[in-house]
VOSE-687370 format. One line per 8 residues: their letters; for each residue x, y negated, z negated of C-alpha. Coordinates in nm, 2 decimals. Last residue first. Layout:
# VOSE-687370
A	X Y Z; ...
//
This chain:
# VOSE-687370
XXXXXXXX	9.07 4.73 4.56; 8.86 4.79 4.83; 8.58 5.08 4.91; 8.45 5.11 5.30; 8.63 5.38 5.33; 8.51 5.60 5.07; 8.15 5.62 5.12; 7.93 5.85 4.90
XXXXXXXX	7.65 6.10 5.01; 7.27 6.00 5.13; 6.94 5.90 5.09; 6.87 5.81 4.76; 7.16 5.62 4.73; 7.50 5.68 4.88; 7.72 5.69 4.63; 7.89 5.34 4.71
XXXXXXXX	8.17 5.18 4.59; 8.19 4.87 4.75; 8.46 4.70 4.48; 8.72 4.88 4.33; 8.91 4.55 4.06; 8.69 4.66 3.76; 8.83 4.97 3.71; 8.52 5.24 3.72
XXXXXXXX	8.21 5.40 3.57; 7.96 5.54 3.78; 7.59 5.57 3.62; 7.39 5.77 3.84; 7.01 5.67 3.78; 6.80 5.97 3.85; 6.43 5.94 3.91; 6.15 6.10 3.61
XXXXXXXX	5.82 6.20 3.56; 5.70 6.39 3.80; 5.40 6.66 3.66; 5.29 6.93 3.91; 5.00 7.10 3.88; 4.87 6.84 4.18; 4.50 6.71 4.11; 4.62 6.36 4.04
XXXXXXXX	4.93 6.26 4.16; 4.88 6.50 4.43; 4.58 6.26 4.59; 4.81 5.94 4.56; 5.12 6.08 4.70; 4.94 6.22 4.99; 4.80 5.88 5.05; 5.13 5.73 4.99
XXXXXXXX	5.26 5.93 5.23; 4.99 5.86 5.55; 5.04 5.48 5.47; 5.39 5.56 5.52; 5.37 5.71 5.91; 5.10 5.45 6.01; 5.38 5.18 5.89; 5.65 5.40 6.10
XXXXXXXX	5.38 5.48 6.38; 5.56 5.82 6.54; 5.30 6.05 6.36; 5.41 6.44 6.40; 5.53 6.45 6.05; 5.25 6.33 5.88; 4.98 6.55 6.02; 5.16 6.82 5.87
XXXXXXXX	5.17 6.69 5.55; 4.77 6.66 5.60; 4.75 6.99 5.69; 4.90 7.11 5.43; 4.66 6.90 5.17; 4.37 7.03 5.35; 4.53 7.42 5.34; 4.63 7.37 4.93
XXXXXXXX	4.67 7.70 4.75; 4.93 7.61 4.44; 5.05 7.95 4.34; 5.35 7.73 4.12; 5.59 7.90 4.39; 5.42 7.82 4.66; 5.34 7.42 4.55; 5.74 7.45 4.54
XXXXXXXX	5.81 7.57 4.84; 6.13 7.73 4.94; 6.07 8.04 4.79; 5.79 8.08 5.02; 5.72 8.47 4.96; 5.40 8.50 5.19; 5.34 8.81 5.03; 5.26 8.69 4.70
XXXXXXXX	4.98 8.49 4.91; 4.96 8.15 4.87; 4.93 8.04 5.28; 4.94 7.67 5.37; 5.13 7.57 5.13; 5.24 7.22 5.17; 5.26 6.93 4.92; 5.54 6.94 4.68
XXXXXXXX	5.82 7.10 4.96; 5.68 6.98 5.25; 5.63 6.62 5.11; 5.99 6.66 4.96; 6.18 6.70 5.30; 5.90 6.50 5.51; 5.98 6.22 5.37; 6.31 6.22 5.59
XXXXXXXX	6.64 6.17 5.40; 6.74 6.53 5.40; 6.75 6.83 5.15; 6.59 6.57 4.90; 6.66 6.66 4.47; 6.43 6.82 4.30; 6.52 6.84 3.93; 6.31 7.15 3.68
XXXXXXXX	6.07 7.21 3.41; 5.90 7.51 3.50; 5.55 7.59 3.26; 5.39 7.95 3.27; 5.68 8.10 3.44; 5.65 8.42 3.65; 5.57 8.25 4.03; 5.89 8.50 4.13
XXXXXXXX	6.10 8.20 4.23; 6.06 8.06 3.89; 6.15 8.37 3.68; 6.50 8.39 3.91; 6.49 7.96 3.90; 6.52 7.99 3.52; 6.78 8.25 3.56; 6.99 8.13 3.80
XXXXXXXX	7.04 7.80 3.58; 7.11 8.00 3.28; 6.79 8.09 3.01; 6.59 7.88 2.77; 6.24 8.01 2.72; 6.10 7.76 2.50; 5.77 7.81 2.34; 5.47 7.53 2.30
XXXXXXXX	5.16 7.63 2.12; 4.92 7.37 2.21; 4.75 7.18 1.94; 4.72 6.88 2.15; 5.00 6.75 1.91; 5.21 7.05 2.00; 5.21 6.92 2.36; 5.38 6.58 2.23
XXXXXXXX	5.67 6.78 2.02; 5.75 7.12 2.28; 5.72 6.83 2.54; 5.99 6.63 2.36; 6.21 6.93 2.31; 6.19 7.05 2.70; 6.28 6.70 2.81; 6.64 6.69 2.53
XXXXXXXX	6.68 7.05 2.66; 6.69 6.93 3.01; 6.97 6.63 2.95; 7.18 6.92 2.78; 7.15 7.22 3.01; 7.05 7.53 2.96; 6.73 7.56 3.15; 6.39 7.54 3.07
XXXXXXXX	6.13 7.76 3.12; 5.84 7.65 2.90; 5.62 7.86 2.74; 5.27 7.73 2.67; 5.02 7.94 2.36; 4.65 7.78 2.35; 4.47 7.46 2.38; 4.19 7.42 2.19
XXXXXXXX	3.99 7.24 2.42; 4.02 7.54 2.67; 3.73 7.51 2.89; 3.82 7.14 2.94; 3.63 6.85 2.85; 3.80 6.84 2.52; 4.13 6.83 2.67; 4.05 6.53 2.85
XXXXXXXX	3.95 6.37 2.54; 4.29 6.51 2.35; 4.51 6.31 2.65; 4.34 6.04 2.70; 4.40 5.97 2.29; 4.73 6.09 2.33; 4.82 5.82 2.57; 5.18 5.86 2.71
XXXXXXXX	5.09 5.67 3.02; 5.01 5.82 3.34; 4.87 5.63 3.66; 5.26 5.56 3.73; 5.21 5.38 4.09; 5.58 5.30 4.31; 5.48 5.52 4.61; 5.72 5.59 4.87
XXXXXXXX	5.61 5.58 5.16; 5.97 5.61 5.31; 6.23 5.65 5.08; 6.39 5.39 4.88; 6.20 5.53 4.56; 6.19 5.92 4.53; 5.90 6.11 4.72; 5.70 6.27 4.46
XXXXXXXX	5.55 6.09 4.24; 5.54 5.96 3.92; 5.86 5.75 3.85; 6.05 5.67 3.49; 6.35 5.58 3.52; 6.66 5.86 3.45; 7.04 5.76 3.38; 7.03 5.41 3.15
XXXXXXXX	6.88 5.60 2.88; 6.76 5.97 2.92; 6.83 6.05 2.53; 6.61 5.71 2.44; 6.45 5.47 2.65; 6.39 5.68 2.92; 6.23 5.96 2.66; 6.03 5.68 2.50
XXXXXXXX	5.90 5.61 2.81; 5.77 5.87 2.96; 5.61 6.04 2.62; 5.42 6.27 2.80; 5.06 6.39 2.64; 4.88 6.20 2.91; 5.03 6.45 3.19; 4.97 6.76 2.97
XXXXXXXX	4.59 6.65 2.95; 4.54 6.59 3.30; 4.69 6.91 3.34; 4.43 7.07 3.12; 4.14 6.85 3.25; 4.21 7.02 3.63; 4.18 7.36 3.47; 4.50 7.63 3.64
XXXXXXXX	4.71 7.57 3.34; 4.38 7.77 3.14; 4.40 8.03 3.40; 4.80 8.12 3.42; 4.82 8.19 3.78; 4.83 7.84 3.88; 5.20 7.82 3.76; 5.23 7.46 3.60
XXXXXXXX	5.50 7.23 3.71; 5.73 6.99 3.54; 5.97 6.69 3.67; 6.28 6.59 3.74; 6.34 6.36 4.06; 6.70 6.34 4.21; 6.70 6.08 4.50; 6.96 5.86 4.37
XXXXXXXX	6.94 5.49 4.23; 7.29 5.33 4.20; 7.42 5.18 3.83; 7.77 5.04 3.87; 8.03 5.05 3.50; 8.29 4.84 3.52; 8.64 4.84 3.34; 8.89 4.60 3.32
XXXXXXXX	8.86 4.53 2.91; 8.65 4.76 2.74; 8.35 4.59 2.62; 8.06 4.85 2.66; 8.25 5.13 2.80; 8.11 5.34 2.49; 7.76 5.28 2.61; 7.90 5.50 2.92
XXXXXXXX	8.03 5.81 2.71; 7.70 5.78 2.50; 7.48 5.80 2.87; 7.71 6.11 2.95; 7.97 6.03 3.20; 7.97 6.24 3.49; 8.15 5.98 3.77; 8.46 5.83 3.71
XXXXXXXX	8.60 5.60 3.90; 8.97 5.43 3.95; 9.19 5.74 3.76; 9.49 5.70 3.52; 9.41 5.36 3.45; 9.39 5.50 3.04; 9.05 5.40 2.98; 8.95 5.54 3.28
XXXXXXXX	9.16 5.90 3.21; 8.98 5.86 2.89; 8.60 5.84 3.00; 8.68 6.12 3.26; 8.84 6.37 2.95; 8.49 6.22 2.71; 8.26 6.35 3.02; 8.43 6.68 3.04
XXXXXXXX	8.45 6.90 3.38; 8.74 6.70 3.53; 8.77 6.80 3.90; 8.95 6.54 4.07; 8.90 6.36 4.36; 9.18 6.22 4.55; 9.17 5.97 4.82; 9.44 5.85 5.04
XXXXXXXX	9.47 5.49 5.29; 9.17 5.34 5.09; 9.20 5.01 5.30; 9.02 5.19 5.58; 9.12 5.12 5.89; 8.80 4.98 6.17; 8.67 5.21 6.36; 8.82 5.51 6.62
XXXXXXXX	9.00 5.71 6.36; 9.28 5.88 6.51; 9.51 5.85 6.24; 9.23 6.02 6.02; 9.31 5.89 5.68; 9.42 6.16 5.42; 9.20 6.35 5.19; 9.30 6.57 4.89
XXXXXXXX	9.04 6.76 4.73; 9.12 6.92 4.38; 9.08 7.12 4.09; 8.79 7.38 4.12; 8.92 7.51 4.42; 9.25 7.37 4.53; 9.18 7.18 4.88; 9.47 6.98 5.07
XXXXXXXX	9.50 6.78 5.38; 9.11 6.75 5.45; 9.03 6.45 5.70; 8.93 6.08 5.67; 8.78 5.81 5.82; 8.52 6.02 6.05; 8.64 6.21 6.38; 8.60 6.54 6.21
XXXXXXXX	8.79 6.89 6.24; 8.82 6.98 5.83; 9.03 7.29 5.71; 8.90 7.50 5.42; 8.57 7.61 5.47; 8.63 7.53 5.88; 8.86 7.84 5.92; 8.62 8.10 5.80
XXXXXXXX	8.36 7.90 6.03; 8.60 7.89 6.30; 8.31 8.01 6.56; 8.32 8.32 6.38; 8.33 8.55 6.71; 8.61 8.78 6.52; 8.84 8.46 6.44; 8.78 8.15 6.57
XXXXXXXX	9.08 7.84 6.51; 9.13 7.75 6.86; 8.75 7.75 6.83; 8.77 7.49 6.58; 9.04 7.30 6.77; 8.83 7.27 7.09; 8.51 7.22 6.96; 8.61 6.91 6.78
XXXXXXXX	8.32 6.94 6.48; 8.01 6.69 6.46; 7.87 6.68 6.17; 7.45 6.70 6.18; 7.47 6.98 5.91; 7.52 6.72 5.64; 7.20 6.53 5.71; 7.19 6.21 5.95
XXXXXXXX	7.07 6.47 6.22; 6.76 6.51 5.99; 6.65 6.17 5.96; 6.71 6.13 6.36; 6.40 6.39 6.41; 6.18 6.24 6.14; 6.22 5.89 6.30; 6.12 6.00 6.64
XXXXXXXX	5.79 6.16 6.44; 5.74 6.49 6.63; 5.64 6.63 6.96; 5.66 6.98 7.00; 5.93 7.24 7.07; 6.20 7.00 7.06; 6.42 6.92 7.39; 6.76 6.77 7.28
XXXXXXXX	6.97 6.59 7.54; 7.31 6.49 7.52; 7.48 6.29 7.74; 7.84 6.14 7.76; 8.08 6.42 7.90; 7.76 6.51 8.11; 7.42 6.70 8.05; 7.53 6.81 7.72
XXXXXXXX	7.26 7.10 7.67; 7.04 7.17 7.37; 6.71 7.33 7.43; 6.83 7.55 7.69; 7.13 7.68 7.54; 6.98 7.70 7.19; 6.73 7.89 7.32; 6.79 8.29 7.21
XXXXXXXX	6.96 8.15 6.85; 6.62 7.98 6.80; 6.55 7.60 6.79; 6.20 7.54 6.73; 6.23 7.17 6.53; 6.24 7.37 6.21; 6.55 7.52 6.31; 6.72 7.23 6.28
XXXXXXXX	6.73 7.16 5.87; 6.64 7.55 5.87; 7.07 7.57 5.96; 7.09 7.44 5.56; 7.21 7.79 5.43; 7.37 7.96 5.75; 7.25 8.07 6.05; 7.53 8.09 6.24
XXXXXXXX	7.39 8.04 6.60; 7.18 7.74 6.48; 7.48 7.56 6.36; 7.71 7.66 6.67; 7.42 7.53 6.90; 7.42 7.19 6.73; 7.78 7.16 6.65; 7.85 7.30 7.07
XXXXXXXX	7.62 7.05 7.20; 7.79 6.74 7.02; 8.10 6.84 7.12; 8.03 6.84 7.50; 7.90 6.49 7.47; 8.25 6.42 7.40; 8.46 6.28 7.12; 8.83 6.26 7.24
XXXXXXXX	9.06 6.51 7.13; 9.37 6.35 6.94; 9.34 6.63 6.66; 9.15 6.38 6.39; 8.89 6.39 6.62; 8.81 6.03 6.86; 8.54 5.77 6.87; 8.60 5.53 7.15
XXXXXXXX	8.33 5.53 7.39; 7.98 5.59 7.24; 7.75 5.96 7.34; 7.45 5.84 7.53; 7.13 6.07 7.37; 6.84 6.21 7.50; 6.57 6.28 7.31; 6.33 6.58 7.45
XXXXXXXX	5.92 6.61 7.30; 5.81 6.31 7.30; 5.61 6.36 7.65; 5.72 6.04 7.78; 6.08 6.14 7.67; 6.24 5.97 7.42; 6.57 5.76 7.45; 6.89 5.73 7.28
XXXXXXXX	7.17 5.46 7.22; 7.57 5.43 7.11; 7.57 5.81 6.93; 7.85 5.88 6.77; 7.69 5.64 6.53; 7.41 5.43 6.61; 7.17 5.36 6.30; 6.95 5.55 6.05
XXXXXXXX	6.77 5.31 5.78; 6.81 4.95 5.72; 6.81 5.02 5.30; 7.14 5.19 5.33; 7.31 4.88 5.41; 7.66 4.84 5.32; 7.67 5.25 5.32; 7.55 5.20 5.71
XXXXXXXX	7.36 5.55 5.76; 7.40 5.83 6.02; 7.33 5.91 6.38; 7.47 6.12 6.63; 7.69 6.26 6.35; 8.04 6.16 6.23; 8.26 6.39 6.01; 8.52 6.39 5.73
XXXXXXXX	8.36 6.12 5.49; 8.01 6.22 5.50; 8.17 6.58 5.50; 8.34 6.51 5.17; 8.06 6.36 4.97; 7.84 6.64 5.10; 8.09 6.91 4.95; 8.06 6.77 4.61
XXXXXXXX	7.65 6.78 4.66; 7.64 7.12 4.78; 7.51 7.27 5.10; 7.81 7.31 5.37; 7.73 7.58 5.57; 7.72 7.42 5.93; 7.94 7.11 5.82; 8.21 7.39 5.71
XXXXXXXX	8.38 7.19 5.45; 8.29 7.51 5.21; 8.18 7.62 4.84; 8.25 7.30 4.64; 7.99 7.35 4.36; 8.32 7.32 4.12; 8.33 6.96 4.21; 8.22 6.77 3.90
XXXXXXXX	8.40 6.44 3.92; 8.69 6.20 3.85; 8.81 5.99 4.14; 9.17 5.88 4.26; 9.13 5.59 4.56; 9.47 5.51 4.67; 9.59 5.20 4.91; 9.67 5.01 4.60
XXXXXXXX	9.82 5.29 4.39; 9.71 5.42 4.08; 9.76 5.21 3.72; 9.86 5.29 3.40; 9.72 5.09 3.11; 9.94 4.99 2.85; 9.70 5.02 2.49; 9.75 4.68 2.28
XXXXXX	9.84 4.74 1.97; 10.17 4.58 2.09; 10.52 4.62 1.94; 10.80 4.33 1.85; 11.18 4.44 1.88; 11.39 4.44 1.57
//
């Protein structure tokens, strides 16, 4: 009779073949021009180049050369001229070109889609772009902004998704009815990065290939699969099982559960993501100073982190995520109840009064929206849950109709400027004004000084002037903002022990496939 083993045989994928486990139902489009979701970022960091982007082995350095070998700034500051690199070629054979670069820009202002405000903010208009964008040769590029701005904030921007650079020539071989290929571009990729598209089935799969073409060094990740796997106990077991290399969504139980498992690893990376709560300045008694000060001291931080958030959220106050520039690292708030009831009582609501929350359906939320219901109900507030779908928290939200919004922020691009603008600018509150954008809007937060002084921040080309200038702002909102940060995202990725460099990309940016090993 032939002996048996407890022991579970793992399976193992290939050694040139990355397979992944993740949530990519958000996938809408490779288009770099459209693109605007998370999954679909991973893939375009991977796909396309930009003028400038970020070294995964070194996120912390900041924007470097890419496409772009150099640039220079214009006495005025207002046009940056960039000298495209040699070597860099599209997955079609077509070399990279100055010519290229002018054609993404243009093409993404033209269109008009989603993330196009990304460049439009800098005064490019459909009726200028070919003015204000122009490829002066096969290797020059020059942009001419409408005012000066911080160099830095500029090149922040290109790094985003929208600053992909697509081979004009096969993505207008590609146009159909003056699209610009951007039907054909949400399912077919036209990058010089390490990889392109060969296969896309929606709400299963993405299938990427190396680019034969690819001008740096080969990739030891020759294919890489990412699967869509919804569950965080499926992920777990295809892990377990060698069936997949990483997995991505597991749940904080899912990942204690790893503890001890032979050959697998589990690699904590700080993200941008910030949750917090906000309180709609229409409602009188959330718009007292001493009543937010109140629900800010009646937080249990801590306990929440150390509990259902554990090992996925720390606990941060303000409102640029760590990693980014000026970003401030003071908590002033402690769960103190005591704090809490005496600046309550100096209020003109010391006995508190009846709070709904809008909260949305999700399970790491709920957990949040239940612990504030607890603490706030010990001020003698009476705390209400209004649970409703994503859309329909943000629906209620967007109209300035909540009394209390718990929500996650998470940057648009890795520039201060994308959350200061967003927490700390509002320069007109009117309904009419209709900033969905903004979140001090939406919460009817008036603030012309504090505008002003986001503004100020953008246009100031001193880096170290430039971050003093944040954590000033930071400072101030911290305490007279109706907004309440408590939280920064920890992702948590599980995976074999022998993938090495695997990278998510930080607060700053998307994952890295080809500089993983195995």
């Amino acid at each position: 009779m032939l002996g048996t083993s407890l022991t579970p045989v793992m399976a193992e994928t290939p050694p040139n073949m990355l397979v992944i486990a993740n949530r990519i139902d958000d996938i809408k489009t490779f288009d770099p021009a459209e693109s605007f979701e998370f999954a679909g970022a991973d893939v375009s960091r991977n796909v396309y180049e930009k003028l400038v982007n970020f070294d995964p082995m070194d996120l912390d350095a900041g924007f470097g050369p890419q496409l772009a070998e150099s640039w220079e700034i214009s006495e005025d500051g207002k046009t940056i001229t960039f000298t495209i690199a040699e070597g860099h070629v599209f997955s079609s054979g077509n070399p990279v070109t100055a010519k290229d670069a002018e054609f993404s820009l243009r093409r993404a202002v033209l269109l008009n889609k989603t993330p196009s405000f990304i460049l439009t903010q800098f005064g490019f208009t459909p009726e200028n772009v070919e003015e204000t964008i122009v490829a002066t040769d096969d290797m020059t590029l020059q942009i001419t902004l409408d005012q000066q701005y911080a160099l830095s904030f500029v090149l922040n921007c290109l790094t985003a998704t929208i600053g992909g650079i697509v081979d004009m020539e096969t993505v207008m071989a590609n146009e159909v009815d003056g699209d610009m290929g951007n039907a054909w571009l949400r399912t077919n990729t036209a990058g010089s990065g390490p990889y392109k598209v060969v296969e896309w089935k929606p709400n299963e799969s993405v299938l990427m290939d190396l680019n034969p073409n690819y001008g740096g060094e080969a990739p030891a990740m020759e294919r890489v699969i990412v699967q869509h796997i919804q569950e965080s106990a499926t992920q777990r077991l295809l892990l377990e099982r060698g069936d997949i290399d990483v997995a991505r969504n597991l749940s904080p139980e899912d990942i204690a559960g790893l503890d001890g498992v032979d050959g697998v690893k589990v690699v904590d990376e700080l993200r941008g993501r910030l949750m917090y709560f906000s309180a709609n300045q229409k409602v009188d008694m959330l718009a007292d100073p001493k009543v937010l000060e109140a629900l800010k001291y009646a937080v249990d931080y801590e306990g929440m982190a150390n509990s259902f958030l554990k090992g996925q959220y720390t606990v941060h106050q303000a409102f640029l995520p760590l990693t980014f520039l000026g970003a401030l690292e003071t908590k002033p708030f402690t769960y103190d109840m005591d704090a809490a009831k005496a600046a309550l009582a100096e209020s003109g609501y010391p006995d508190c009064g009846p709070i709904a929350i809008s909260v949305r359906d999700a399970q790491e939320r709920m957990d949040i929206g239940q612990s504030l219901q607890n603490t706030w109900g010990q001020l003698g507030c009476d705390i209400e849950l209004i649970v409703g779908t994503g859309a329909q928290t943000l629906d209620r939200y967007r109209a300035r109709e909540h009394d209390i919004y718990l929500g996650a922020w998470g940057p648009d691009y890795p520039d201060p400027n994308t959350n200061a603008g967003t927490f700390a600018y509002n320069p007109d509150n009117s309904d009419e004004a209709g900033a969905t954008g903004l979140l001090a809007w939406r919460n009817a937060w008036g603030i012309p000084e504090m505008s002003e002084e986001t503004l100020a921040a953008v246009v100031e080309n001193d880096t170290a002037t430039r971050a003093e200038m944040y954590m000033a702002l930071q400072e101030e909102h911290q305490q007279v903002s109706p907004f309440g940060v408590m939280f920064q995202q920890i992702e948590q990725n599980a995976m074999g022990e022998s993938v090495e460099n695997f990278v998510a990309g930080g607060a700053t940016t998307a994952v890295s496939y080809w500089v993983i090993t195995k």
